[in-house]
C-alpha positions as CSV (number, residue, x, y, z in Angstrom):
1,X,-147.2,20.5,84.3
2,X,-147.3,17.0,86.1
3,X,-150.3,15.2,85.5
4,X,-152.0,11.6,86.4
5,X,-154.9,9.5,85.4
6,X,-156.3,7.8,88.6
7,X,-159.5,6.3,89.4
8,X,-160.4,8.5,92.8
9,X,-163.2,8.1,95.5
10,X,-165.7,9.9,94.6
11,X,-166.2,10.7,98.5
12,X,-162.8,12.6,97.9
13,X,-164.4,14.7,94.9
14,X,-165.6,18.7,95.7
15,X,-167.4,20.8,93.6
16,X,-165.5,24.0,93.2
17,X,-166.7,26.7,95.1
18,X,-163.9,28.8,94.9
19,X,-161.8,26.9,97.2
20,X,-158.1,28.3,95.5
21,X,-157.5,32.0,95.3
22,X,-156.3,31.4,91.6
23,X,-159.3,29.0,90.5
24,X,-162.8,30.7,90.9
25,X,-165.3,29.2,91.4
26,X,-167.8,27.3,88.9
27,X,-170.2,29.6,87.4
28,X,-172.5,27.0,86.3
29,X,-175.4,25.3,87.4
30,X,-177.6,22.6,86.5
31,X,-181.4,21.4,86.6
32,X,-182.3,18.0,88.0
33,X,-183.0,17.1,84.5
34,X,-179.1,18.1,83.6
35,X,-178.4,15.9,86.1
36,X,-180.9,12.9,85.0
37,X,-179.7,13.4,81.1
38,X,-176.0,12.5,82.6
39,X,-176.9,9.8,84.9
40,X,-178.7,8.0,81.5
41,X,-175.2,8.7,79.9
42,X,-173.1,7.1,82.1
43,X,-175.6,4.2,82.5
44,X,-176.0,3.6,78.8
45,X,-172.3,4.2,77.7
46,X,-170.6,3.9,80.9
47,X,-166.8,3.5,78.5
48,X,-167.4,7.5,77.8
49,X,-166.4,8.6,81.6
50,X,-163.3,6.6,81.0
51,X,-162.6,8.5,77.6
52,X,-163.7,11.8,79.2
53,X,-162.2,11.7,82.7
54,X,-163.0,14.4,85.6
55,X,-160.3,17.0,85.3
56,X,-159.6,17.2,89.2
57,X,-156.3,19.6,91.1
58,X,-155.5,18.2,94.7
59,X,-156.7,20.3,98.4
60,X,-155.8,18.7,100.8
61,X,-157.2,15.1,101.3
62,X,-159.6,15.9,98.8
63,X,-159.8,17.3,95.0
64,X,-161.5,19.8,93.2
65,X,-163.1,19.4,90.2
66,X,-162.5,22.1,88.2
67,X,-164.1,20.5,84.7
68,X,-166.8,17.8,85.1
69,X,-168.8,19.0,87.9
70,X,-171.7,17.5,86.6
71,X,-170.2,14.4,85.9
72,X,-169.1,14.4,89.0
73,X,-172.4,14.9,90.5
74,X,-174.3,12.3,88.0
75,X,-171.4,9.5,89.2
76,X,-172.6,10.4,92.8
77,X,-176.1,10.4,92.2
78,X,-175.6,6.7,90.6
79,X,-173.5,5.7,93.8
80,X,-170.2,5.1,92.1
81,X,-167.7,4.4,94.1
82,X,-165.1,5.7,92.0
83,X,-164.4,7.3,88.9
84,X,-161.8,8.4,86.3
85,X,-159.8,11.5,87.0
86,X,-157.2,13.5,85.5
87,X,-155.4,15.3,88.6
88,X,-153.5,18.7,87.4
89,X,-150.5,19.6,90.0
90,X,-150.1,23.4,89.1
91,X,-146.9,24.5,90.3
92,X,-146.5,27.9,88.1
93,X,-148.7,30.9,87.4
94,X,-148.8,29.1,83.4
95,X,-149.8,26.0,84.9
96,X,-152.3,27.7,86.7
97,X,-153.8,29.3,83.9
98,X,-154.1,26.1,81.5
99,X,-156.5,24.8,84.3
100,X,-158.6,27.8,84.1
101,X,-158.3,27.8,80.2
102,X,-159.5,24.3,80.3
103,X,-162.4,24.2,82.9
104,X,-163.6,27.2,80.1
105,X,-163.4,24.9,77.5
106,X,-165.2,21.9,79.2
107,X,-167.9,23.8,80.8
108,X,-168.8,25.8,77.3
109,X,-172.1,23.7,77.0
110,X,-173.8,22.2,79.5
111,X,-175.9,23.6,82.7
112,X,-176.4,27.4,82.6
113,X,-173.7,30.1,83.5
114,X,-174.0,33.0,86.6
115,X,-172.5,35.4,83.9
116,X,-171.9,37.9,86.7
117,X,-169.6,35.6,88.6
């Protein structure tokens, strides 16, 4: 699968709702304090969101974030203007199912899960 690293707008970043017919949506959510506990982590080691990017796939003008949502919504939160992503371009039903496989395996910790989405 073709991959880059970019530093993307975080005006071009979407949480995903289910936006792709092959990538449901994120079953997660998060308190205000999930959100304040990230927003002290990127102020205080700001080098960690460059060693663990936003794992992002392209719709459109804009991208999904399909691991880092919360990330994603601390960097907003703090006004960044950008932020590291890894942007996945799926072209196969395989490559489509190592981007579910890893938003699972990002996701397996933090926030809480809708267990019956």
């Amino acid at each position: 699968m073709n991959k880059a690293r970019l530093n993307i707008a975080t005006s071009k970043l979407v949480g995903n709702s289910g936006q792709l017919d092959w990538l449901p949506r994120n079953p997660r959510t998060w308190t205000l304090g999930d959100v304040n506990r990230t927003i002290k982590s990127i102020t205080t080691d700001p080098d960690f969101l460059e060693d663990r990017p936003l794992l992002v796939v392209p719709n459109g003008d804009e991208y999904i974030v399909f691991a880092g949502n919360l990330r994603r919504e601390g960097a907003k939160k703090q006004k960044m203007k950008t932020v590291p992503a890894v942007v996945y371009y799926p072209e196969t039903d395989e490559d489509r199912l190592t981007v579910k496989r890893r938003a699972m395996k990002d996701n397996g910790s933090f926030g809480s899960w809708d267990y019956d989405t």
